[in-house]
C-alpha positions, 0 to 999 in steps of 0.5 A: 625488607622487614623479617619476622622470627619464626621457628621452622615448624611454625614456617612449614604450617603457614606454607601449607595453610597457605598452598591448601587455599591456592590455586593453579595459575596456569589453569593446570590441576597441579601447584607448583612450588618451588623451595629456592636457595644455595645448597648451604642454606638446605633447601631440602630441609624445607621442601621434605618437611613442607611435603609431608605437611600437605600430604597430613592435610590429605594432598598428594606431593611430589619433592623434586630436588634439582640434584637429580637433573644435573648435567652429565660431567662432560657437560659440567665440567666443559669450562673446568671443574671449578668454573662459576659461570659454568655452575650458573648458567650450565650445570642443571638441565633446565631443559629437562626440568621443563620436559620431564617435570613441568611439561607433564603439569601443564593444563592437558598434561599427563602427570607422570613427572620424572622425579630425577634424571641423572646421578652424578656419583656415577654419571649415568641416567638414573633410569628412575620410573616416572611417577604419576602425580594425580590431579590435585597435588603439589610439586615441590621443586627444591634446589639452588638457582631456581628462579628466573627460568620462567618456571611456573611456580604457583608460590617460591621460597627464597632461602635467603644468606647473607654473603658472609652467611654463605661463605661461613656454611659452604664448604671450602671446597666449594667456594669457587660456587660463591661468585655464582650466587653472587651474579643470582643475586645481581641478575635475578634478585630473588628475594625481590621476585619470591613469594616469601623470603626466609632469612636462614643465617642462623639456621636454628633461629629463622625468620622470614618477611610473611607473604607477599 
């Protein structure tokens, strides 16, 4: 995999430039982006900067970040607190991403998305109002984990660390996490299945494979 060096600011343009000349797979009004990689490589740092990029060239955005469709603690925490397999396979809601996020961006669908379900500081609902997004604009779903779900993502960016990236910018605390995206990386090689991989090691010196 070859990367070229970029600067963040030159990365959001050609994403934009490239989302303004996509159209929907799935036949919908509604893009679906999708800004992946571990919470250590700041996958929001892309996905906010990208959304306001789109929406100077006049399109509507949605960013969802994963965060905000995470399971209630009991569910989370059913194996222990620091159980990796449980972080991989049981920590985020996929089922209420498809419900309240992708379902309403299906062809026929009404684009009222719920932007995040459930707080985790206070584990309750968010009680968050839907948000409509109209025909013509962008989701950006932004977080860890996210590919090999079958979302139907419309152009993914993978935030790529090497192992010894990962572990140098992930909290001590959270490196029980570590394992889990080592099984990403064996089960569902993201960077072989995105659209683009931006490689985050230095993460003031970017680079990145173009698109694919």
């Amino acid at each position: 995999m070859r990367f070229e060096a970029i600067t963040w600011e030159r990365l959001t343009d050609a994403l934009a430039a490239h989302v303004e000349a996509l159209e929907p797979a799935d036949g919908s009004p509604w893009l679906k982006i999708a800004v992946d990689g571990a919470p250590a490589a700041r996958p929001g740092g892309l996905a906010e900067p990208l959304a306001e990029a789109l929406r100077l060239r006049g399109r509507a955005v949605l960013p969802v970040a994963t965060a905000g469709f995470l399971r209630p603690a009991s569910l989370r925490y059913e194996y222990g607190k620091r159980d990796p397999d449980s972080y991989y396979g049981s920590w985020f809601d996929t089922g209420a991403l498809w419900r309240e996020v992708f379902g309403p961006l299906e062809p026929g669908g009404s684009g009222r998305v719920l932007p995040d379900l459930w707080d985790p500081a206070t584990d309750r609902a968010t009680r968050s109002p839907y948000t409509h997004l109209p025909e013509g604009g962008v989701l950006i779903l932004h977080g860890p984990l996210l590919l090999g779900h079958w979302f139907p993502f419309d152009l993914a960016v993978h935030l790529r660390l090497s192992p010894g990236a990962l572990r140098r910018r992930t909290a001590d605390a959270e490196h029980w996490t570590l394992p889990a995206f080592e099984r990403y990386e064996d089960e569902v090689a993201p960077a072989d299945n995105a659209d683009a991989v931006v490689r985050a090691d230095d993460p003031h010196h970017p680079a990145w494979t173009g698109l694919r």
